[in-house]
GUZA-636097 format. One record per residue (C-alpha): x, z, y. Coordinates in Angstrom, 2 decimals. Each point is the difference from the previous one (the first is absolute). Layout:
@px X	pz Z	py Y
...
***
This chain:
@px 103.99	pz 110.66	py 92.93
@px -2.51	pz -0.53	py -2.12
@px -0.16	pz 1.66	py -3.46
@px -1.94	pz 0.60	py -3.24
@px -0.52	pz 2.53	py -3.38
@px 3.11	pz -1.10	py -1.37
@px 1.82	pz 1.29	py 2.81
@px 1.23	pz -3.26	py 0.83
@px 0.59	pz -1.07	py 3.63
@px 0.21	pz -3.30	py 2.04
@px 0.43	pz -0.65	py 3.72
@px -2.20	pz -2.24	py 1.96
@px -0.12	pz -1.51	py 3.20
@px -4.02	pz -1.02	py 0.72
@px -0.79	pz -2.68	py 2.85
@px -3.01	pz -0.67	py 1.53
@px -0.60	pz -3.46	py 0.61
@px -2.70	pz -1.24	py 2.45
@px -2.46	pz -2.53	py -1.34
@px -1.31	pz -0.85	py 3.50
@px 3.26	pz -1.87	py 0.67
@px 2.23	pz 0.74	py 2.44
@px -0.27	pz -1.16	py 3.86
@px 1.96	pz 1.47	py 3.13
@px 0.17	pz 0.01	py 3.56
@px 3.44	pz -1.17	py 1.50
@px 1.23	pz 1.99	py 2.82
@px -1.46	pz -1.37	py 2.65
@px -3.94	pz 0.22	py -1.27
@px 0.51	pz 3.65	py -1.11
@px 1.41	pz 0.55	py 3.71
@px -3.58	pz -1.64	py 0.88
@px -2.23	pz 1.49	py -2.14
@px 1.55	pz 3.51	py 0.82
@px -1.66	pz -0.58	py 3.32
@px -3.35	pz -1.69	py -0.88
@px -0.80	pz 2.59	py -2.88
@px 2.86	pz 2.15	py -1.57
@px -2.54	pz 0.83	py -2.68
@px -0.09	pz -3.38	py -1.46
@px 1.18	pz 0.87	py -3.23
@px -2.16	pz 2.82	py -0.84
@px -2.95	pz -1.66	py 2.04
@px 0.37	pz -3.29	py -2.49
@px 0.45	pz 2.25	py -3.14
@px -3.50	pz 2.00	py 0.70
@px -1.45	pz -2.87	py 0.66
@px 0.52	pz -1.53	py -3.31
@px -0.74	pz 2.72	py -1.64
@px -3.13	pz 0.71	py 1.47
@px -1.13	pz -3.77	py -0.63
@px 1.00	pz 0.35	py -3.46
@px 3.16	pz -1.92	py -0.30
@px 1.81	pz 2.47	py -1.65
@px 3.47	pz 0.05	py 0.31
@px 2.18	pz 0.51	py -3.10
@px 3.86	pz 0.08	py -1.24
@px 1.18	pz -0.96	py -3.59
@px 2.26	pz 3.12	py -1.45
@px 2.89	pz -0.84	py -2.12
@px 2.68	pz 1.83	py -1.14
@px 3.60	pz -0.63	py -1.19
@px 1.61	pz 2.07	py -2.68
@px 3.66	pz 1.27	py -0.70
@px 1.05	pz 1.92	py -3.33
@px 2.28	pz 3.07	py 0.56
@px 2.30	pz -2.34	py -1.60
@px 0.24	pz -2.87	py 2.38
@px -0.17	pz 2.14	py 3.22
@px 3.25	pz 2.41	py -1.30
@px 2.27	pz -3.42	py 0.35
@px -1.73	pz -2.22	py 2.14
@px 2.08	pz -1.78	py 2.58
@px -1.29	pz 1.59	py 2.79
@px -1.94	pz 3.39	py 0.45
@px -3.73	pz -0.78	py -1.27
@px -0.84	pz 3.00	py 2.25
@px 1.33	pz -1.14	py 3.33
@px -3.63	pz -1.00	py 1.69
@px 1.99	pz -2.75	py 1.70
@px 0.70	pz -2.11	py -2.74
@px -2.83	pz -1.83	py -1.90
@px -0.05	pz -0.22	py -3.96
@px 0.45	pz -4.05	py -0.66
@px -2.94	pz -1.16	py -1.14
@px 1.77	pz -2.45	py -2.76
@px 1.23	pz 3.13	py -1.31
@px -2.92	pz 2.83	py 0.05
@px -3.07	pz -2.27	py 0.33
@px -3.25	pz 0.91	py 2.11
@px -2.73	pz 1.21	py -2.59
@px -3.48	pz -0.13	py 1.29
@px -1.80	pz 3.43	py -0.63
@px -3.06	pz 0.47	py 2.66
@px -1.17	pz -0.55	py 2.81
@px -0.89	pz 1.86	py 3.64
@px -3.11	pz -0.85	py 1.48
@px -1.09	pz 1.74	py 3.43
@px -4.01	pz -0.42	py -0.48
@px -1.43	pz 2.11	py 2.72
@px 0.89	pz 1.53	py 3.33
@px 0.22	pz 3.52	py 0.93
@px -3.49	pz 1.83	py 0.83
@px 1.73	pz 2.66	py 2.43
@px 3.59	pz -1.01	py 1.03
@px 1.84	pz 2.97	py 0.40
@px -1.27	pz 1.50	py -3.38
@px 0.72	pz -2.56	py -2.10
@px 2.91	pz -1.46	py 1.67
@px 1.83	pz 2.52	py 2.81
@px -0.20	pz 2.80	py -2.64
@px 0.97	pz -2.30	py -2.79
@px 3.60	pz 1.45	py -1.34
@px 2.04	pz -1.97	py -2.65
@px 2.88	pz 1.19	py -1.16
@px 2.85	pz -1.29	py -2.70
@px 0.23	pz 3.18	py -1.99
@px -3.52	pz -0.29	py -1.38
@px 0.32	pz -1.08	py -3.40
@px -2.49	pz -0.15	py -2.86
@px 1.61	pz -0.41	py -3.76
@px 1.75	pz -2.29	py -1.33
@px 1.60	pz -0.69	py 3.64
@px 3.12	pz 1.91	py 1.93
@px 2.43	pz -0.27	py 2.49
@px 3.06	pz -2.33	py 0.06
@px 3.56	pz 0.77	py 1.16
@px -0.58	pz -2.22	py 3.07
@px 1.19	pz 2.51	py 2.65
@px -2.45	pz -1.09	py 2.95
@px -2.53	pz 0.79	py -3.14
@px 1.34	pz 3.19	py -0.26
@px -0.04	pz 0.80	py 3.89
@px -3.78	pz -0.76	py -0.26
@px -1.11	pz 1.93	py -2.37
@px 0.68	pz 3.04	py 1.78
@px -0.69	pz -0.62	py 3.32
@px -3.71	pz -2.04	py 0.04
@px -0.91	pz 2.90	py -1.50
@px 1.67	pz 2.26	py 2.81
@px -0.98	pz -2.63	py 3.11
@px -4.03	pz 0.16	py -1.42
@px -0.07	pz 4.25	py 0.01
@px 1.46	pz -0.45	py 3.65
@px -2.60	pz -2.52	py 0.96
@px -3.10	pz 0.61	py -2.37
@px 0.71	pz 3.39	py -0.62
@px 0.81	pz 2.21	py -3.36
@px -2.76	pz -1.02	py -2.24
@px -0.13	pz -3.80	py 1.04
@px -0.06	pz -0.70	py -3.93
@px -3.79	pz 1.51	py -0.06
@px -1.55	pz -2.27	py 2.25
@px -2.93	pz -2.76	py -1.51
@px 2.71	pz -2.89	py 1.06
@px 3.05	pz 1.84	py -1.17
@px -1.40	pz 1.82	py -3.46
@px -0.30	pz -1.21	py -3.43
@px -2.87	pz -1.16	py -1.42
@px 0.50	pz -0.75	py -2.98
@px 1.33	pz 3.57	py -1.33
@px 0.07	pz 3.51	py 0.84
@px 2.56	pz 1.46	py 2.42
@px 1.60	pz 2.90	py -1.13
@px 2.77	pz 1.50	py 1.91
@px 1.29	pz 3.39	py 1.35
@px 0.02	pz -0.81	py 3.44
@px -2.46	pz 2.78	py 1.68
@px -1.19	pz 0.30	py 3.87
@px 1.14	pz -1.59	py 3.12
@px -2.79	pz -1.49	py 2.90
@px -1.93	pz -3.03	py -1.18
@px -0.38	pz 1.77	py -3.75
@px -3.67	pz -1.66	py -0.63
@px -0.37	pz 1.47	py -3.96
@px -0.23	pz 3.03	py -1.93
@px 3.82	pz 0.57	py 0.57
@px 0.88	pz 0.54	py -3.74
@px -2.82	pz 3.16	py -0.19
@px 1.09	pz 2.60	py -1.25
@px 2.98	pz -1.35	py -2.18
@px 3.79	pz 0.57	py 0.36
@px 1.50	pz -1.89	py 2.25
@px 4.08	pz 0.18	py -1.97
@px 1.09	pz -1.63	py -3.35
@px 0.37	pz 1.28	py -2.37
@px -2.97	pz 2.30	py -0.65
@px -2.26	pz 1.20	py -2.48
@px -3.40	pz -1.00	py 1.55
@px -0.02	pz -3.41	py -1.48
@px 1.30	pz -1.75	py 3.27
@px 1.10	pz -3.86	py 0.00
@px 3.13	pz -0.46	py -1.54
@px 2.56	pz -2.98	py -0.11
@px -0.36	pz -2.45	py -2.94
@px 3.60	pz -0.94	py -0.87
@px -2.29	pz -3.37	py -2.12
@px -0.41	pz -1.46	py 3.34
@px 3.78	pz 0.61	py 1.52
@px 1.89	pz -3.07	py 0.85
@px 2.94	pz -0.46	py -2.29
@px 3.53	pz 0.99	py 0.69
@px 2.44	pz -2.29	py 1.43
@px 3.68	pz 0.18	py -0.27
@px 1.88	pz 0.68	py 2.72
@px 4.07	pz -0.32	py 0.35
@px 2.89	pz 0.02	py 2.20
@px 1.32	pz 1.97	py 3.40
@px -2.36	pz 0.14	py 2.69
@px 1.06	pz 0.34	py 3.71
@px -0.26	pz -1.46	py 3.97
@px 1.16	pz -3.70	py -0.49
@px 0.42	pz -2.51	py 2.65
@px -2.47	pz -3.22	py -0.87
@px 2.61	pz -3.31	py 0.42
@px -2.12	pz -2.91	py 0.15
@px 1.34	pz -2.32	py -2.71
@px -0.53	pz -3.81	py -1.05
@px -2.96	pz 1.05	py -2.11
@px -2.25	pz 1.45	py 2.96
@px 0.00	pz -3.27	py 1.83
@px -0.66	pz -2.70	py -2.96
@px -3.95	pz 0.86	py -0.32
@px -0.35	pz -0.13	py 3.84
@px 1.91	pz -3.24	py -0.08
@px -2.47	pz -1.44	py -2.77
@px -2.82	pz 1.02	py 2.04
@px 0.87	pz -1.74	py 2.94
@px 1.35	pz -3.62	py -1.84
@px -2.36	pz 0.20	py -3.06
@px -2.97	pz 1.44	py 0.72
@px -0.72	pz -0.34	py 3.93
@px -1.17	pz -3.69	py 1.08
@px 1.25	pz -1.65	py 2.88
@px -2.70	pz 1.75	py 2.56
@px 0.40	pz 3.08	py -1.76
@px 3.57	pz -0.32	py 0.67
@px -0.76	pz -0.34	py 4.02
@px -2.10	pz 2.59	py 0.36
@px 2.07	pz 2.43	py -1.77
@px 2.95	pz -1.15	py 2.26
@px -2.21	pz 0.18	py 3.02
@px -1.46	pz 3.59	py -0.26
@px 3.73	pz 0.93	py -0.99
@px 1.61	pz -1.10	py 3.33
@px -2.65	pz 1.13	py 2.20
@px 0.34	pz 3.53	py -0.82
@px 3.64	pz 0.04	py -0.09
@px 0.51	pz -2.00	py 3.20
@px -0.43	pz 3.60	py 2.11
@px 2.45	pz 1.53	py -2.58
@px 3.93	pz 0.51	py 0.83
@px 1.76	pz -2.47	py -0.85
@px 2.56	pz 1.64	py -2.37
@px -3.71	pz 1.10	py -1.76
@px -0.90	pz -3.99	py -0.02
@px 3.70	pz -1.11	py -1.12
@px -0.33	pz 2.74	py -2.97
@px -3.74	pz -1.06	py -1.30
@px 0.90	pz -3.74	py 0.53
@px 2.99	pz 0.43	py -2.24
@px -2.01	pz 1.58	py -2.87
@px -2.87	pz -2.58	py 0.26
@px 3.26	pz -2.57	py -0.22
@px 1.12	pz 2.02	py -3.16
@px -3.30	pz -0.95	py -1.61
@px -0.74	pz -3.57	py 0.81
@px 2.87	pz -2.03	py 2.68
@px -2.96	pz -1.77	py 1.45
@px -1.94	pz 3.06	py 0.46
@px 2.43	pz 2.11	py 1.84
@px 1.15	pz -3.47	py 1.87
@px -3.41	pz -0.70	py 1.19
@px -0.44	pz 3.54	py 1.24
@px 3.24	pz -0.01	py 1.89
@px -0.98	pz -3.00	py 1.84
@px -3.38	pz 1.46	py 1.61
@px 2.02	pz 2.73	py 0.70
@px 2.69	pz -1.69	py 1.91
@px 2.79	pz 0.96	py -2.13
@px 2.99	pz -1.61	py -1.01
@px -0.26	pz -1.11	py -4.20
@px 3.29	pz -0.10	py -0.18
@px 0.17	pz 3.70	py 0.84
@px -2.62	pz 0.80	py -2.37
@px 1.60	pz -1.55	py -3.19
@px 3.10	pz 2.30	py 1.15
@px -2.00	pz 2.94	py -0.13
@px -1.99	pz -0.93	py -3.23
@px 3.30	pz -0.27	py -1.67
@px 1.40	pz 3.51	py 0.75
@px -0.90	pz 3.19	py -2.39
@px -2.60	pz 1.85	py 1.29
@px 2.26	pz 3.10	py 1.83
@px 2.45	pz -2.61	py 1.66
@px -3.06	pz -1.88	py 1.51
@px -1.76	pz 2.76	py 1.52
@px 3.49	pz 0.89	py 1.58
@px -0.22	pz -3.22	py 1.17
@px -2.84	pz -0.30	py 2.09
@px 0.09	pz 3.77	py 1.48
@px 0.54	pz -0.94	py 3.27
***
C-alpha cells in the first residue's frame, strides 16, 4: 500500500528489472559449473563490482486504486497472478545500483536482517496473505538467529532518524538502553508516543471468514498458459520443458500423470511435450486435464 496526507491509499506491485540483460545456464552447464566453481555467481558479481562495472536494476511500479482491485477479475493479491501490463502499466521510478562490495562479510552481509514489516510513511501492508505471514515472522526468524536487539546493529539501524522504542535489555544491547526512562506507554515522562499522522489508512473489510478448500479454476491456468505461448521463445520453451522432465522423471508416476495434466490445462503443447519425455501416454493426460480437480486426484491415487 502506499498512501499519502489525504488519507488516500493505492496498491502497488514494484518490479525490479535488470539492465544487464538477462543470460542463463541450461541444465547441463549449471550441472558443470557446480563442479568447476559452485561460486560462480557470486565470484562474477564481486568481480564486477570491484572493477567498477556496477551492476544495476531499473525499479518500476504498477498501481491499482481501491476501486479497481474490489472487482477485478481475479484476486490482485494472489502473488501468482501478474497485473497485465496493458491494463496497470510499468512506471519507471528509480533505480538500484550495487556500487561497492562488503569491507567485512559477515557484518555487513551475514548479520544483515530485512524484514517486510518495516515501513516508513506513506507505505503499509497489503492484504496479500503470504505478506501478512511475513511480517510477523522475519521479524521472529532474525531474534532467533541475530538475537533480540538485531534492529541496533550499524547494518540493521536507521540512519537517517532516531530510534525510539520501549524495547529494554536482552544480550547484544550495544546503547544506553533507554537510560533512565520508562520503558511502558503511556507515561508521563515524555516517552515516544504513536503519531496517528503517519498511520496507514483504513481499509474495508467484508464478508464470512473461515477454512476453505482452494479449487483451481480456469482463471489460475490462463497467465501460465500466456507465459509459455506468448512470452517464452522457442529455446526458452525447451529448456523449460527439459529441466521440467528431468526432475520429475524419479517422481511416481501418478505424481507425473497429475503435474503433466495441469501443465496440459495451461498450454496442450506444454503438458504434451512434457508427457512425452516422460514416457506417458497424451491421451491419458488430456483425460486427466479434463476432470475437476477432486475427481482427478482420485484418479491417479494408485
Amino acid at each position: 500500500m502506499w498512501y499519502n496526507k489525504k488519507g488516500e491509499h493505492f496498491w502497488v506491485q514494484l518490479h525490479f528489472k535488470t539492465e544487464q540483460g538477462i543470460r542463463n545456464f541450461t541444465g547441463e552447464e549449471a550441472e558443470r559449473m557446480r563442479g568447476i566453481d559452485p561460486d560462480c555467481v557470486t565470484r562474477d558479481l564481486y568481480e564486477a563490482i570491484a572493477k567498477g562495472d556496477y551492476p544495476s536494476w531499473r525499479l518500476e511500479v504498477q498501481i491499482m486504486t481501491p476501486e479497481q482491485a474490489r472487482d477485478y477479475r481475479f484476486d490482485p493479491f494472489d502473488i501468482t497472478k501478474v497485473w497485465p501490463h496493458g491494463e496497470f502499466p510499468p512506471m519507471d521510478v528509480g533505480r538500484l545500483v550495487l556500487n561497492r562490495n562488503p569491507e567485512n562479510y559477515f557484518a555487513e552481509v551475514e548479520q544483515a536482517a530485512f524484514s517486510p514489516g518495516n515501513f516508513v510513511p506513506g507505505i503499509g501492508p497489503s492484504p496479500d496473505k503470504m505478506l501478512q505471514g511475513r511480517l510477523f515472522s522475519y521479524h521472529d526468524t532474525h531474534r532467533h538467529r541475530l538475537g533480540p536487539n538485531y534492529h541496533l546493529l550499524p547494518i540493521n539501524a536507521p540512519r537517517a532518524c532516531t530510534m525510539n522504542s520501549y524495547q529494554r535489555d536482552g544480550s547484544m544491547r550495544c546503547d544506553n538502553n533507554g537510560g533512565g526512562g520508562p520503558n511502558y506507554w503511556p507515561n508521563s515522562f515524555g516517552g515516544p508516543a504513536p503519531d496517528p499522522k503517519v498511520a496507514p489508512p483504513p481499509i474495508d473489510i467484508s464478508g464470512p471468514t473461515g477454512r476453505h478448500a482452494y479449487e483451481l479454476g480456469d482463471v489460475d491456468f490462463v497467465q501460465a498458459g500466456d507465459l509459455f505461448r506468448k512470452v517464452m521463445k522457442d529455446m526458452d520453451r525447451e529448456h523449460l520443458v527439459n529441466n521440467i522432465v528431468s526432475h520429475l522423471k524419479n517422481a511416481q508416476k501418478r505424481i507425473q500423470l497429475r503435474q503433466a495434466a495441469l501443465f496440459y490445462k495451461a498450454d496442450p503443447d506444454y503438458g504434451t511435450r512434457v508427457g512425452k519425455g516422460l514416457g506417458i501416454d497424451v491421451k491419458e493426460i488430456k483425460r486427466l486435464a479434463a476432470m475437476p480437480q477432486e475427481e482427478r486426484v482420485k484418479a491417479t491415487a494408485q
